[in-house]
C-alpha positions as CSV (number, residue, x, y, z in Angstrom):
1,X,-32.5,140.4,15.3
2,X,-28.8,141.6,14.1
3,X,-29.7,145.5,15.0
4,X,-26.4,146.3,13.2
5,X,-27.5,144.7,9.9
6,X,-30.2,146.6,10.3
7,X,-28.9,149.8,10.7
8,X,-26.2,149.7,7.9
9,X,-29.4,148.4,5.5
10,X,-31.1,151.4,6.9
11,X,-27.9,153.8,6.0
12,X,-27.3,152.3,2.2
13,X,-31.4,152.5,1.6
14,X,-30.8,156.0,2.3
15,X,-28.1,156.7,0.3
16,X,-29.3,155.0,-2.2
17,X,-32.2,157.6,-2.2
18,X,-30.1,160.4,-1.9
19,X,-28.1,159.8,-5.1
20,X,-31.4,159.3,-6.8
21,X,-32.8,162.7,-5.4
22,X,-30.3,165.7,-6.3
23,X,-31.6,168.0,-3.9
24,X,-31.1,165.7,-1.0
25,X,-27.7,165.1,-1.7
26,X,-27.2,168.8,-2.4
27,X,-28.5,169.5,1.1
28,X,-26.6,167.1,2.8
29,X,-23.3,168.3,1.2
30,X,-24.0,171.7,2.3
């Protein structure tokens, strides 16, 4: 298993959910 792959799928999943979620990105601006 390509752990890599894995961990930049990981990364874009979660900013996919912080774009979609306004106080998540909020809080990780600030």
């Amino acid at each position: 298993m390509n752990y890599h792959v894995l961990l930049i799928k990981n990364i874009t999943s979660g900013e996919i959910k912080a774009i979609s979620n306004p106080t998540i990105t909020n809080t990780a601006i600030n």
